[in-house]
N, C-alpha and C positions, 0 to 999 in steps of 0.2 A: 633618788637614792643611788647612790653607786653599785654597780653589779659586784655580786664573786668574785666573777671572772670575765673575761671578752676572749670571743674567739669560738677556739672549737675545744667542747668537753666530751667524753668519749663515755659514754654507756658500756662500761667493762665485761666482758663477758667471766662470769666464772670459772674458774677452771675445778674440773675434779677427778683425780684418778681412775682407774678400770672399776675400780669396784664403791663407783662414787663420793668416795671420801671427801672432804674439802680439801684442796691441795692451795693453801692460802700464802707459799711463798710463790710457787709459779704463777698466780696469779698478779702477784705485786711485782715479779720480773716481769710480765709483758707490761703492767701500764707504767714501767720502766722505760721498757722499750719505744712506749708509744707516746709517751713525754720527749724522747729522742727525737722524736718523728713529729714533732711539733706539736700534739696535743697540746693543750694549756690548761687544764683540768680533766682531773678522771672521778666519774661517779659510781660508785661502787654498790652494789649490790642493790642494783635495778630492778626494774622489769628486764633487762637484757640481760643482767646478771643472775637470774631465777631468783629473785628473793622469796618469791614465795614456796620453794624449795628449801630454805635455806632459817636453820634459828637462829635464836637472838645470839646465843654463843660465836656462831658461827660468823653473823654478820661481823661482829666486833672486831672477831681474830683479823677479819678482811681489811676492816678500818685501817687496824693498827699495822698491817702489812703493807699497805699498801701506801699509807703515810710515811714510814719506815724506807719506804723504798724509793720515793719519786722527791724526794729533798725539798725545792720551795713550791712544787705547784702546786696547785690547791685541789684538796681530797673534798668530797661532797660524799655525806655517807646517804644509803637511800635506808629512809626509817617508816614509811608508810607502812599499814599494815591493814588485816580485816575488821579492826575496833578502834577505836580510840584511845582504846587502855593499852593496848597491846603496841599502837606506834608511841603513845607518850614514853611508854616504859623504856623502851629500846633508843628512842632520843637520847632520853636521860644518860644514858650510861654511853651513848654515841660521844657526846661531849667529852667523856674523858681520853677518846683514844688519838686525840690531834685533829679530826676534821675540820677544813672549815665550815663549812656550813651543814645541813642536813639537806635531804628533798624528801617528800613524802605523795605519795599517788593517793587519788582518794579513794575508798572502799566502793568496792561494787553496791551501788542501791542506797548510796547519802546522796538526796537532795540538797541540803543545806550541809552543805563541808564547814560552814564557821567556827563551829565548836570543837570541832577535828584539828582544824588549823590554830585558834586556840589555845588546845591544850599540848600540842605539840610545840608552841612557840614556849609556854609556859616554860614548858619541862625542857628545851633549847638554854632557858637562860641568855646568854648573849652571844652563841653560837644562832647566826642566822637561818631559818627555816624557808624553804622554794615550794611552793604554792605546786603540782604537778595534774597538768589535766590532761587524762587519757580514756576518752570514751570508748572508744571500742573495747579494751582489755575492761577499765572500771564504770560501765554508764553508770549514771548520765557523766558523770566530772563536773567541772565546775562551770556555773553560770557563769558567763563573762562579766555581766554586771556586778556580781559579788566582789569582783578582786581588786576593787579601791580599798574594801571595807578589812581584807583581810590583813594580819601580822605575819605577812612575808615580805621577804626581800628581792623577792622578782617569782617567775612564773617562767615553768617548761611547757609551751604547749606541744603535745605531740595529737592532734587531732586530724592532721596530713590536711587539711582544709585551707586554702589559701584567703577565704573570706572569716574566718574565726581567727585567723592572725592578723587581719587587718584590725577587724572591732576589737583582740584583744589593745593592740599599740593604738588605737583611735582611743579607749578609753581608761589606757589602766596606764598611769602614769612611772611605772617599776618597769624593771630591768626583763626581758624577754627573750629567750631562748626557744627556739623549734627543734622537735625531733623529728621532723622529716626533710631529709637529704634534699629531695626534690624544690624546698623550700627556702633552702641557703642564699640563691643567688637573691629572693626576694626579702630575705629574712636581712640582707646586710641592704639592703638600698631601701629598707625600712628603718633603722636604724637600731636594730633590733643587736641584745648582746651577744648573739652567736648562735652554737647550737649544739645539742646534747645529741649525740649518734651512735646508735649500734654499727652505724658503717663505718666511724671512726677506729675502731676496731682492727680495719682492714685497709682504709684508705685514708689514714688521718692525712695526707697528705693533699690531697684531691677535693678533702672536704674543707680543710683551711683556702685552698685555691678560690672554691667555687665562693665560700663566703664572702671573701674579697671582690667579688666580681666577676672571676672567671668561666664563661658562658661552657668554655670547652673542656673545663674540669668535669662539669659536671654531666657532658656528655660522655666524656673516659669512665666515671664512676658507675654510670646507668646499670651495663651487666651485671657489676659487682652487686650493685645496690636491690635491683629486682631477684637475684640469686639468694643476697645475707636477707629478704623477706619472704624468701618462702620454706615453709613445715618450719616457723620461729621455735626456740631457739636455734635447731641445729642447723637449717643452710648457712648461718653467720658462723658459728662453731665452728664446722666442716671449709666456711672460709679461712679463718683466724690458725685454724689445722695448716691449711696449707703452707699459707706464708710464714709462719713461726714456729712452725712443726710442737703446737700443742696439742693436749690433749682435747678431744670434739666431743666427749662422754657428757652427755647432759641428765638431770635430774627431774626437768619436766616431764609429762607426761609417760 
């Protein structure tokens, strides 16, 4: 099947004013900005974006900001949630704000995600749904052998594991995406569709490089990159602060 997108998609961080408010046009100005800066798709309201800070109201305004703002690239809205009922819903109404596709992380403690993925594809309609496995935030995630069976249109692994993005492109015939920087230069000489980054954020530049092949991109990026992962969300925040002078106010913990 054909990807999304190829390249590098940026795991947005949200922006919120002093007194935590959603600030959902400044947030649609940076992955403005970071479309400038060569992103090729921005995924909104993530795990890097606090979705699970953030309601259903909330996420939408984001969709539709941030669609509104980046003209042809392509918007990925993040619909996952802790039930089933709770990501269909929010799909559903995902569809109408311009997205193109959705992504959805599986809940903490689903063994079997089918039915998850499912009714999220259901309630997608023909807005394409991304299969999203992250164990450490959601274990277990998803078996690797499931994801022939599922109604997605590709798969984010962020499992930072270099032998689980092998057996995922060894056996799941869809389109593939890492969310770990460190895994760029082998994520492109895999043949792999790119990659979804909180470091894009701060160094879309460096992480288009390394995809491409470039060994010493990825050495430039390293400080950066160990820095936007530590006390997550805000070392990346208090990154993103720096160079764009926004706001680092986070809503997690």
């Amino acid at each position: 099947m054909d990807p999304v997108f190829t390249g590098v998609g940026v795991a947005l961080v949200t922006l919120f004013d002093e007194h935590r408010a959603l600030d959902a046009d400044a947030t649609a100005d940076l992955a403005a900005r970071l479309v400038d800066l060569g992103c090729d798709a921005i995924v909104v309201a993530g795990t890097t974006g606090e979705a699970d800070a953030l309601d259903d109201d909330e996420r939408l305004r984001l969709f539709a900001a941030v669609r509104a703002a980046v003209g042809d690239a392509v918007v990925i809205g993040g619909t996952g949630a802790a039930s089933t009922h709770q990501a269909a819903r929010v799909t559903a109404r995902a569809t109408e704000t311009g997205v193109d596709a959705v992504i959805a992380r599986t809940p903490r403690g689903l063994a079997d995600p089918s039915g998850y993925y499912r009714e999220i594809a259901d309630a997608a309609g023909s807005t394409p749904v991304l299969a999203y496995h992250f164990p450490a935030v959601s274990p277990p995630g998803i078996p690797v052998e499931m994801l022939p069976s599922l109604p997605v249109a590709g798969v984010k692994d962020s499992s930072g594991d270099a032998t689980r993005l092998l057996a995922t492109v060894d056996s799941y015939a869809g389109p593939v995406w890492t969310g770990q920087p460190g895994l760029m230069h082998m994520a492109g000489a895999l043949g792999c569709a790119g990659g979804i980054l909180a470091l894009a954020n701060v160094a879309p530049e460096l992480c288009a490089a390394a995809f491409a092949g470039d060994g010493e991109a990825m050495r430039k990026f390293t400080p950066t990159h160990l820095a936007a992962e530590r006390d997550f969300p805000r070392g990346v925040k208090a990154l993103v602060a720096e160079r764009f002078g926004t706001s680092d106010v986070v809503r997690m913990g």
